[in-house]
The first five atom37 places (N, CA, C, CB, O) and aatype in JSON, in Angstrom:
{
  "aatype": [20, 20, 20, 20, 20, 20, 20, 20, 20, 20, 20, 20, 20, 20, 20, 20, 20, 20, 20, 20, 20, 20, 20, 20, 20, 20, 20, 20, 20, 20, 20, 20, 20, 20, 20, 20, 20, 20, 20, 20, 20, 20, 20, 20, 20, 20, 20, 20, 20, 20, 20, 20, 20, 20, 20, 20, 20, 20, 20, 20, 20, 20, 20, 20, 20, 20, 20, 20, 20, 20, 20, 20, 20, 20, 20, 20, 20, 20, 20, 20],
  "atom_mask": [
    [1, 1, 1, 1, 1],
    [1, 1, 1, 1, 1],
    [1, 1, 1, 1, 1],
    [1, 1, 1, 1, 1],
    [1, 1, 1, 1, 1],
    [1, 1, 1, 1, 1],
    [1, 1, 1, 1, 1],
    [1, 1, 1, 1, 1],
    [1, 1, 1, 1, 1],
    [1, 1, 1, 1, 1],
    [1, 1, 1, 1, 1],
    [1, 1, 1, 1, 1],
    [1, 1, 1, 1, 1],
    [1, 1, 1, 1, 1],
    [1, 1, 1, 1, 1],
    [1, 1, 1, 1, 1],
    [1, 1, 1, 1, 1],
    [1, 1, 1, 1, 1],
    [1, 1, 1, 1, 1],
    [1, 1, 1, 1, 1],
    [1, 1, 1, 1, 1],
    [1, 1, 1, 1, 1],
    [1, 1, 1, 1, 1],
    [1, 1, 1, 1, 1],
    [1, 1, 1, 1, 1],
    [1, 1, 1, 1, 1],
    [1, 1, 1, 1, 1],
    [1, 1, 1, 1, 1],
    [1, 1, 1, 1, 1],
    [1, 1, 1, 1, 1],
    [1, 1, 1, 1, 1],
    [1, 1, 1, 1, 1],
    [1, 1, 1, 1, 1],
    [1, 1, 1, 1, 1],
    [1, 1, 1, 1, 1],
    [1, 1, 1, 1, 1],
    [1, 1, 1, 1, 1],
    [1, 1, 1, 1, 1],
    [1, 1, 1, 1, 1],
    [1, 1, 1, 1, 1],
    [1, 1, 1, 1, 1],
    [1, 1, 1, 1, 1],
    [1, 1, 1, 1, 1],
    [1, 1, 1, 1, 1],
    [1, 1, 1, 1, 1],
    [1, 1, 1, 1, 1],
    [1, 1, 1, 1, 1],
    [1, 1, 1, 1, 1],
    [1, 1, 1, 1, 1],
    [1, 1, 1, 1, 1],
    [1, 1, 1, 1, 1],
    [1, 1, 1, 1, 1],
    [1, 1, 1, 1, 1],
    [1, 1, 1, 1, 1],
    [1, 1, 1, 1, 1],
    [1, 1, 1, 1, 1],
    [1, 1, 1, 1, 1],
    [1, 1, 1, 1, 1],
    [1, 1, 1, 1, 1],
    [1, 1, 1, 1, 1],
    [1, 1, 1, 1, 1],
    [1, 1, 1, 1, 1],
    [1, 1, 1, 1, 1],
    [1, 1, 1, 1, 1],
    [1, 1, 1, 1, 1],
    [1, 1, 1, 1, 1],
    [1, 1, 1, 1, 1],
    [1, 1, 1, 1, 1],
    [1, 1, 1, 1, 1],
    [1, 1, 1, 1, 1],
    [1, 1, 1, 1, 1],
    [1, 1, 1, 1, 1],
    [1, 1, 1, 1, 1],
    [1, 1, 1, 1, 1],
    [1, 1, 1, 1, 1],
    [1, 1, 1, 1, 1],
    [1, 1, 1, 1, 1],
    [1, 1, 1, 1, 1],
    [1, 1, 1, 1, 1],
    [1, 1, 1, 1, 1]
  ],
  "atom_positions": [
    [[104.18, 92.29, 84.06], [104.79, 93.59, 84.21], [105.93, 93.72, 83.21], [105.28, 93.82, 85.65], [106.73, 92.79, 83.31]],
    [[106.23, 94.68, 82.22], [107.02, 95.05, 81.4], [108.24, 95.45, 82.55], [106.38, 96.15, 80.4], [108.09, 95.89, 83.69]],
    [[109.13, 95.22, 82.03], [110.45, 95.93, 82.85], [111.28, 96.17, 81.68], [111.35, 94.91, 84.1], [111.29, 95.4, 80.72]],
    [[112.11, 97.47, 81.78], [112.72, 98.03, 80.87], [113.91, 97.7, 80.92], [112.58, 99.18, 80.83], [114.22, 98.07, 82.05]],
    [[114.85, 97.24, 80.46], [116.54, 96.54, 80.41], [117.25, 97.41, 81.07], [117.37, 96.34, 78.88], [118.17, 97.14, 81.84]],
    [[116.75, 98.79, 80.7], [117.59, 99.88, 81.3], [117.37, 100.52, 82.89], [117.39, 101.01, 80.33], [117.89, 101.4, 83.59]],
    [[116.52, 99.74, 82.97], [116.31, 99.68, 84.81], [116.63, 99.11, 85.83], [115.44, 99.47, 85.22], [116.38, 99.16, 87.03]],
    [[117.68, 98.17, 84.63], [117.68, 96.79, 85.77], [119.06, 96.98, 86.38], [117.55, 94.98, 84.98], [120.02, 97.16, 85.62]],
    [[119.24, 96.96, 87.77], [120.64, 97.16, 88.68], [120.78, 95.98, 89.26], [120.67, 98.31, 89.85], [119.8, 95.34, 89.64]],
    [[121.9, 95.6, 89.38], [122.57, 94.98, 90.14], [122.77, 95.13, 91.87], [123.52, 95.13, 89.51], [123.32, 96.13, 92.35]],
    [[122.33, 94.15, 92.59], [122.73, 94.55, 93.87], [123.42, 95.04, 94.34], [122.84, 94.1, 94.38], [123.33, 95.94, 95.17]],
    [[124.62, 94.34, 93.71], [126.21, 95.39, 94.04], [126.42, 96.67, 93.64], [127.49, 94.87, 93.39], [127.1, 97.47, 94.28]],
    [[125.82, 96.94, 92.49], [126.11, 98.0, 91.92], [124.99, 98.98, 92.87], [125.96, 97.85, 90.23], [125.26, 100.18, 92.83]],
    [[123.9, 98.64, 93.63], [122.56, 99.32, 94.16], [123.46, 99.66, 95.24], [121.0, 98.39, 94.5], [123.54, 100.88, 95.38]],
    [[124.2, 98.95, 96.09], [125.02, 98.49, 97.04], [126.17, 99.7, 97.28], [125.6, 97.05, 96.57], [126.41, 100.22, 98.37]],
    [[126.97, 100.07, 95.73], [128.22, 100.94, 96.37], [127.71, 102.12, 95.44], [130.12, 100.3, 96.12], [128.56, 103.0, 95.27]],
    [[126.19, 102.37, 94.63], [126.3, 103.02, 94.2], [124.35, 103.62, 94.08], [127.32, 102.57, 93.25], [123.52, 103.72, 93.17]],
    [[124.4, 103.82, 95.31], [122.57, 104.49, 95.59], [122.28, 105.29, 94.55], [122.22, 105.6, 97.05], [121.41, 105.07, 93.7]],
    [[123.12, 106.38, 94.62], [122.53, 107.48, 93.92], [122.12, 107.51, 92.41], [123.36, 108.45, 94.08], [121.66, 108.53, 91.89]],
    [[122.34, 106.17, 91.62], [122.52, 105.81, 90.49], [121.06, 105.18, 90.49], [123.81, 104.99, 90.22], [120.33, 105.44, 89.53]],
    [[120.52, 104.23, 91.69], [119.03, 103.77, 91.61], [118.32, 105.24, 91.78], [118.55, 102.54, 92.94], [117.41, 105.64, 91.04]],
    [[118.69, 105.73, 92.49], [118.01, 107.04, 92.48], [117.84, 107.64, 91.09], [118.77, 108.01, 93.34], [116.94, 107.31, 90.33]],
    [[118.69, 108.46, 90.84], [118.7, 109.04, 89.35], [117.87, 108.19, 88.19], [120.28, 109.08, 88.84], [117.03, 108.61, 87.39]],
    [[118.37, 106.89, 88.38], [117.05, 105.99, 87.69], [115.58, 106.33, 87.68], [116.95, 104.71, 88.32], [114.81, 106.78, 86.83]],
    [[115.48, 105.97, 88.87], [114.06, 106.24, 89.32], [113.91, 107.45, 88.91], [113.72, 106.12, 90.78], [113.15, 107.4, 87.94]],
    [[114.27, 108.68, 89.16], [113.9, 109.83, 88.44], [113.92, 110.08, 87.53], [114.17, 110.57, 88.59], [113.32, 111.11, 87.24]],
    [[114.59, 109.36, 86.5], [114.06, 109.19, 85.02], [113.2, 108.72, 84.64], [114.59, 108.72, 84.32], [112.41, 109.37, 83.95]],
    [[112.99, 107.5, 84.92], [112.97, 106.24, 84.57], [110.9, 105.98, 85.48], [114.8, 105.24, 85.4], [109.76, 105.7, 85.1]],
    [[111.39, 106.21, 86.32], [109.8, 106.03, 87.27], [109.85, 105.02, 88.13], [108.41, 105.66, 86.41], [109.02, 104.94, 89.04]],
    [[111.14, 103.83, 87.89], [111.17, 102.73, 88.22], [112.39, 101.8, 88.28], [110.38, 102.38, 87.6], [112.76, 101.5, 87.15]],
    [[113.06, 101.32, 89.16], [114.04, 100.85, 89.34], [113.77, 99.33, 89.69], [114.69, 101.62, 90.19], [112.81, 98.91, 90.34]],
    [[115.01, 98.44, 89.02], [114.21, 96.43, 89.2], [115.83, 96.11, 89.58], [113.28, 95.1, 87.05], [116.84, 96.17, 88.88]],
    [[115.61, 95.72, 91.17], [117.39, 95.53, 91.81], [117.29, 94.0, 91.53], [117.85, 95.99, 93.93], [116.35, 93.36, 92.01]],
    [[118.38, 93.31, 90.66], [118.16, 92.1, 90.83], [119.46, 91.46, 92.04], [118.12, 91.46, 89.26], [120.54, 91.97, 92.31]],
    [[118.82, 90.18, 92.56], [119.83, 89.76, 93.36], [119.67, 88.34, 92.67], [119.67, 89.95, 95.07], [118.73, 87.8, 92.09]],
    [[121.08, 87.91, 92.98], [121.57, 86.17, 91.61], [120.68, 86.54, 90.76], [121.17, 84.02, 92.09], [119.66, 85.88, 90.59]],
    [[120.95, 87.72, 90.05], [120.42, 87.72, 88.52], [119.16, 87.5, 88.26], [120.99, 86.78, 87.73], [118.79, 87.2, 87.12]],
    [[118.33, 87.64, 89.26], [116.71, 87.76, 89.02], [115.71, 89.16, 89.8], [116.07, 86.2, 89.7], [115.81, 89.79, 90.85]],
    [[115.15, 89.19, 89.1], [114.38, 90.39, 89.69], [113.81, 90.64, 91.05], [113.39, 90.54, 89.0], [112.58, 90.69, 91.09]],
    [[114.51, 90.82, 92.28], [113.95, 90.79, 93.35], [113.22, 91.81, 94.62], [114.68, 90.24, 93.62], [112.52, 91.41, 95.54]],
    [[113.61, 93.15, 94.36], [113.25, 94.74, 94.26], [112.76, 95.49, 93.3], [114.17, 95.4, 94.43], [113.0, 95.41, 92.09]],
    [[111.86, 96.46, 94.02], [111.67, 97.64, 93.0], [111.89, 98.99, 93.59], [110.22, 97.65, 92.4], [111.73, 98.87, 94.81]],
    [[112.07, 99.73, 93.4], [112.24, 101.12, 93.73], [111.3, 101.94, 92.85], [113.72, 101.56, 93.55], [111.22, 101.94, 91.62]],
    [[110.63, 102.61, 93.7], [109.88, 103.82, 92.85], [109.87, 104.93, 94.07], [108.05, 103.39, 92.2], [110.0, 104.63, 95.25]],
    [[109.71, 106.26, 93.55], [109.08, 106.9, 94.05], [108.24, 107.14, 94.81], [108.97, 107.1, 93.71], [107.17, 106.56, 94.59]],
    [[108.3, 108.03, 95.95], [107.23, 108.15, 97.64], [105.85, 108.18, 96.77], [107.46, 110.11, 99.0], [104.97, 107.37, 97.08]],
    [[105.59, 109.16, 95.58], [104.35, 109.48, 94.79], [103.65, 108.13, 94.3], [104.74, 110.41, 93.49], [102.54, 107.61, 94.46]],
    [[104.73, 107.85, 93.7], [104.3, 106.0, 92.61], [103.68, 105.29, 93.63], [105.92, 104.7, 91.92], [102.7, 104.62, 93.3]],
    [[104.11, 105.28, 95.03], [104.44, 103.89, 96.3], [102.96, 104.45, 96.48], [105.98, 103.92, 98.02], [102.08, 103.92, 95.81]],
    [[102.72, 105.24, 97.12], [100.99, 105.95, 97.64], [99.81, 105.8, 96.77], [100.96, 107.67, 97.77], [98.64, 105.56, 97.05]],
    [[100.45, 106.0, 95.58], [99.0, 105.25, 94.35], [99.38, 104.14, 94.42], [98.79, 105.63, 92.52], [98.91, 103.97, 95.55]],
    [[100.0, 102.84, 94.12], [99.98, 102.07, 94.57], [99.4, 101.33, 95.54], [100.52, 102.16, 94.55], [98.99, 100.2, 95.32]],
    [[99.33, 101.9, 96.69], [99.06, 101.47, 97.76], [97.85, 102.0, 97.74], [99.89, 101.68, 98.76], [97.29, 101.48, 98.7]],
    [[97.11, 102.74, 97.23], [95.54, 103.17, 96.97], [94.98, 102.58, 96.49], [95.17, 104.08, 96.39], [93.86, 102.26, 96.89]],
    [[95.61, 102.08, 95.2], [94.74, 100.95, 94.36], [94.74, 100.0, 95.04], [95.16, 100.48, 93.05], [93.58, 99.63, 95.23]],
    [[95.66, 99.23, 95.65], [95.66, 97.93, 96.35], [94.24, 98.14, 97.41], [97.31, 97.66, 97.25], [93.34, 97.3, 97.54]],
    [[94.32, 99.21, 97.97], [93.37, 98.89, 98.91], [91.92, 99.23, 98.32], [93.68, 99.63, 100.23], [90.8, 99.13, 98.81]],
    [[92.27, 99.55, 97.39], [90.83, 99.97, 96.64], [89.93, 98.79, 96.17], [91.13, 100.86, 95.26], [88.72, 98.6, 96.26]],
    [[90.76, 98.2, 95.73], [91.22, 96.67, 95.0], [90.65, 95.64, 96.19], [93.28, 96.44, 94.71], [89.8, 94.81, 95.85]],
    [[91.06, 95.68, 97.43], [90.78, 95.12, 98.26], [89.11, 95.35, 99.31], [91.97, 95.32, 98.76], [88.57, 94.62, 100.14]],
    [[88.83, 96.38, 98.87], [87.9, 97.08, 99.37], [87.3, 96.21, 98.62], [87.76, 98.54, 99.34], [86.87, 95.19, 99.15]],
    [[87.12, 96.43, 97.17], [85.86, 96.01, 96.29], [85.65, 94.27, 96.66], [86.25, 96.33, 94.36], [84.58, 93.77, 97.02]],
    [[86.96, 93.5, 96.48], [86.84, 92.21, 96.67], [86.1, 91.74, 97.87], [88.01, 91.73, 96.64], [85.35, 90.78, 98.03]],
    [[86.45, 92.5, 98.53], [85.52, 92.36, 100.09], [84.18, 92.91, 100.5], [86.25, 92.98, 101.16], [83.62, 92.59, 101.55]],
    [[83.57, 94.01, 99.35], [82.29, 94.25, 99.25], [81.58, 93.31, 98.44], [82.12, 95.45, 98.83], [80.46, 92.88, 98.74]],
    [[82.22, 92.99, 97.39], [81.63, 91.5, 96.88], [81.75, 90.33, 97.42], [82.06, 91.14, 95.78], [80.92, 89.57, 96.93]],
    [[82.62, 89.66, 98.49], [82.54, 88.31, 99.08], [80.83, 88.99, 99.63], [84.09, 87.73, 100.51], [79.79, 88.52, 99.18]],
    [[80.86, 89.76, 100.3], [79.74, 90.22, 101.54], [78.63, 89.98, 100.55], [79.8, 92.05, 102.32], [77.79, 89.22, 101.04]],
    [[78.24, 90.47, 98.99], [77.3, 90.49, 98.84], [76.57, 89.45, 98.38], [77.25, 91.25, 98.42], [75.35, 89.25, 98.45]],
    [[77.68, 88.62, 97.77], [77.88, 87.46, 97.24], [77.14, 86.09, 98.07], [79.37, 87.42, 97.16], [76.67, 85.02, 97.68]],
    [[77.36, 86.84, 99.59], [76.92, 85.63, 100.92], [76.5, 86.17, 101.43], [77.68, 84.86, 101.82], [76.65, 85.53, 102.47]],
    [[75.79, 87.27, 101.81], [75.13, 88.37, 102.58], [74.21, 86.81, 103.22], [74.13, 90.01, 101.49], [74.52, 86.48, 104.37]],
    [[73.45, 86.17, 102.7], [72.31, 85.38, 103.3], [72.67, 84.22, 104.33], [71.54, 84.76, 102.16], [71.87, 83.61, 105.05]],
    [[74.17, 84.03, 104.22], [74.88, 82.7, 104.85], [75.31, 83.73, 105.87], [76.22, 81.65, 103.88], [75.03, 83.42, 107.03]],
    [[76.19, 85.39, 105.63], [75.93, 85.74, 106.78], [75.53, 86.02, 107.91], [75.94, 85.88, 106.78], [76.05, 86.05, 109.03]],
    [[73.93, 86.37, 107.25], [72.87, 86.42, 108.04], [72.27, 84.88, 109.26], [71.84, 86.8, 106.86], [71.85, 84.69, 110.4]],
    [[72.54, 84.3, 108.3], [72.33, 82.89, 109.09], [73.35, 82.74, 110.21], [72.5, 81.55, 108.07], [73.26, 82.38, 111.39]],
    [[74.34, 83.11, 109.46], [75.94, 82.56, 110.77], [75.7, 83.89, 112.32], [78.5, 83.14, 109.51], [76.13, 83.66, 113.45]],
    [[74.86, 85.33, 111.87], [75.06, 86.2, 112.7], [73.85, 85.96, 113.55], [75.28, 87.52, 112.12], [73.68, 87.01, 114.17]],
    [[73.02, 85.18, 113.86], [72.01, 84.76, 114.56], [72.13, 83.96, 115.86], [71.37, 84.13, 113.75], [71.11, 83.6, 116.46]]
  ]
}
């Protein structure tokens, strides 16, 4: 994942100063809160978070239509 330098907040600073991750994010698309100086949050947008979370399960869908088809015959055996 690329992260942009200019995204990156500080806890403390996330801490006494929200509206600044905010405004980020509305520029930006994307906010990276680090805590001890490493990347440990993200902030995005309600919009960004819902595709996100579409693909994941989309993502998850497929992986799990392929285990099935992959073993469909060991299924069959185990469902007997």
């Amino acid at each position: 994942m690329m992260i942009n330098t200019q995204t990156l907040v500080p806890m403390t600073d996330a801490n006494q100063n929200f509206s600044k991750v905010v405004k980020l994010v509305d520029e930006q698309g994307a906010v990276v809160i680090l805590k001890n100086n490493k990347p440990r949050y993200v902030v995005v947008d309600f919009k960004e978070y819902n595709e996100i979370q579409a693909m994941r399960a989309s993502l998850l869908q497929k992986a799990g239509d392929r285990i099935i088809s992959e073993n469909i015959e060991a299924f069959k055996v185990l469902a007997k």
